[in-house]
ChimeraX commands (.cxc) that place a marker at each C-alpha (Angstrom):
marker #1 position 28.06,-45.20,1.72 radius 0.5
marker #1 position 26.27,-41.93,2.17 radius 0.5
marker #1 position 25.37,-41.85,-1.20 radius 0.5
marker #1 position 23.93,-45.61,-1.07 radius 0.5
marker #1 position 21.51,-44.70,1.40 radius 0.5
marker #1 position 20.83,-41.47,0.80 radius 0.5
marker #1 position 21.77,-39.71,4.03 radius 0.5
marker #1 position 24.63,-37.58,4.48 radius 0.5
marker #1 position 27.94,-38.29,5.77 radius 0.5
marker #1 position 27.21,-37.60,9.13 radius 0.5
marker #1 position 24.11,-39.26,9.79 radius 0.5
marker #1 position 25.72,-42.42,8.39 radius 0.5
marker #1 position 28.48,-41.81,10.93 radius 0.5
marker #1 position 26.29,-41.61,13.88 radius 0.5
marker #1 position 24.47,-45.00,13.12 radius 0.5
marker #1 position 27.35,-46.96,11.25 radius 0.5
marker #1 position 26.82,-50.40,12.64 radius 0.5
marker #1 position 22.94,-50.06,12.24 radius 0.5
marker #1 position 23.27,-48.66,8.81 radius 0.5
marker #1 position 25.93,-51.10,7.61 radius 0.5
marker #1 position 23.80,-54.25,8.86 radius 0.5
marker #1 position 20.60,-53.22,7.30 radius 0.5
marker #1 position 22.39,-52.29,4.09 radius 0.5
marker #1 position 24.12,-55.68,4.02 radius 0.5
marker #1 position 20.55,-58.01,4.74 radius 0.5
marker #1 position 18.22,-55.25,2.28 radius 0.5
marker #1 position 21.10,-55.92,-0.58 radius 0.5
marker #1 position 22.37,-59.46,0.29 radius 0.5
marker #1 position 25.94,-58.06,0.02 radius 0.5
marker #1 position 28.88,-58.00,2.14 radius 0.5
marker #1 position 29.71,-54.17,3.36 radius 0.5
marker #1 position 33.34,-52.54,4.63 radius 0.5
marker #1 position 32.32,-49.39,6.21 radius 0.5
marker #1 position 36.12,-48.16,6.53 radius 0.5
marker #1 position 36.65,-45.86,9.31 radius 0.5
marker #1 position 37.75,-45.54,13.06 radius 0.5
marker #1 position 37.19,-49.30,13.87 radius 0.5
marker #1 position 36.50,-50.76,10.41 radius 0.5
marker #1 position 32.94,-52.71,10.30 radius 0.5
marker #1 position 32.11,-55.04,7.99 radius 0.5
marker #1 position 28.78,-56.26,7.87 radius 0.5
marker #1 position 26.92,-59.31,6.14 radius 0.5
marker #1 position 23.88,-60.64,4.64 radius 0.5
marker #1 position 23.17,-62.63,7.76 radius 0.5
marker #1 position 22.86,-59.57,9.89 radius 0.5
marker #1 position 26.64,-60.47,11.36 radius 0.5
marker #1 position 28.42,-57.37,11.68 radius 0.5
marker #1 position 32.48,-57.09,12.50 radius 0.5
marker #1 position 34.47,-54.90,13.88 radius 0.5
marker #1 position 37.94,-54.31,13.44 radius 0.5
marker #1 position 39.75,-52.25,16.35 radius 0.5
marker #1 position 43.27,-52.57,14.54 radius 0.5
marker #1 position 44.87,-49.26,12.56 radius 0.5
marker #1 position 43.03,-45.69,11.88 radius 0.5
marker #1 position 41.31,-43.68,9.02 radius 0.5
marker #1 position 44.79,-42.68,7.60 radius 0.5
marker #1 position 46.74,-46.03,7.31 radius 0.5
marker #1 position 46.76,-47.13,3.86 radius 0.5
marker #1 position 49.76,-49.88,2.79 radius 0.5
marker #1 position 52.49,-48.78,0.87 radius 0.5
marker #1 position 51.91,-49.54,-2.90 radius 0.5
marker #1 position 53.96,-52.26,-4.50 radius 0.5
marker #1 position 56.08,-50.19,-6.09 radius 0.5
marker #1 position 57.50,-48.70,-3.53 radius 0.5
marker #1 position 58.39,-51.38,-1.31 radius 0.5
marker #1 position 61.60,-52.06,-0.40 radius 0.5
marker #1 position 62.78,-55.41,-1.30 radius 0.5
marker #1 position 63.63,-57.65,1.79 radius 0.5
marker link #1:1,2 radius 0.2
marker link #1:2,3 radius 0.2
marker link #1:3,4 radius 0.2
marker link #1:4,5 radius 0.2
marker link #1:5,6 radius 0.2
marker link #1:6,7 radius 0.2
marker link #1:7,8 radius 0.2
marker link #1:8,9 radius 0.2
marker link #1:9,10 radius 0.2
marker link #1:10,11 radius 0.2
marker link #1:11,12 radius 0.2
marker link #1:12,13 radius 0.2
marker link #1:13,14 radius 0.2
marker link #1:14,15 radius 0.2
marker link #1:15,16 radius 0.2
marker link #1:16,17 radius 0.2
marker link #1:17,18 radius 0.2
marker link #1:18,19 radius 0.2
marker link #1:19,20 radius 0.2
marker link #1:20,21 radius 0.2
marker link #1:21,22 radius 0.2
marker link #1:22,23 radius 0.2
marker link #1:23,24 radius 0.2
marker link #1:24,25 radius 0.2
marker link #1:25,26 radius 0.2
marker link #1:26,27 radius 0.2
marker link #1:27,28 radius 0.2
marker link #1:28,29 radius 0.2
marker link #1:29,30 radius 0.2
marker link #1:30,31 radius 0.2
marker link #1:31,32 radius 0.2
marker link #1:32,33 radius 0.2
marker link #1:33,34 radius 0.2
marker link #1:34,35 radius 0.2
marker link #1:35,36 radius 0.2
marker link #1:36,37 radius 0.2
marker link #1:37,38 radius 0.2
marker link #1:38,39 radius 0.2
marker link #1:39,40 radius 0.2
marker link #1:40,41 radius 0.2
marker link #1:41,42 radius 0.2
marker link #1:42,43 radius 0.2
marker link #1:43,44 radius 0.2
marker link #1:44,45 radius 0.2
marker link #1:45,46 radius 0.2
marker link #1:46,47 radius 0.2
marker link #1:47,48 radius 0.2
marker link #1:48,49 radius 0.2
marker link #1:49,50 radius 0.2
marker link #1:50,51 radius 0.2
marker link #1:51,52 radius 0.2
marker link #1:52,53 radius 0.2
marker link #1:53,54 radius 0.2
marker link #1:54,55 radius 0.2
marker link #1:55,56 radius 0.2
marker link #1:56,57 radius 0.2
marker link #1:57,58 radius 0.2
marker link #1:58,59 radius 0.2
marker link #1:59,60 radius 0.2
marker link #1:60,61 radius 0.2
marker link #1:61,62 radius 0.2
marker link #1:62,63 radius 0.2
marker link #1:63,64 radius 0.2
marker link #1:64,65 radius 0.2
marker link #1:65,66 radius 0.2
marker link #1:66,67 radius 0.2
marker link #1:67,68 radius 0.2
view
């Protein structure tokens, strides 16, 4: 996202909801700003916020699941 806005990491990390919503409504895209409480923000200035998991949780791939 940094990159996108042309700011670095940390001063998109001190404004993430702000940044995420205006991003969204400028671009009329959806946005997942993933992170310490997800956000995901869209076109019609709606932002969410998930306060499930962390930074570090990613699933296991397919291919290593075991089968049930």
């Amino acid at each position: 996202m940094a990159r996108l806005v042309g700011m670095s990491t940390d001063e998109v990390q001190a404004s993430r909801l702000e940044i995420a919503r205006n991003f969204a409504v400028a671009h009329h895209v959806y946005v997942v700003l993933k992170g310490h409480r997800t956000l995901i923000a869209t076109p019609d200035e709606k932002v969410f916020i998930n306060p499930t998991g962390n930074p570090g949780w990613r699933p296991a791939a397919p291919a290593t699941c075991s089968p049930a």
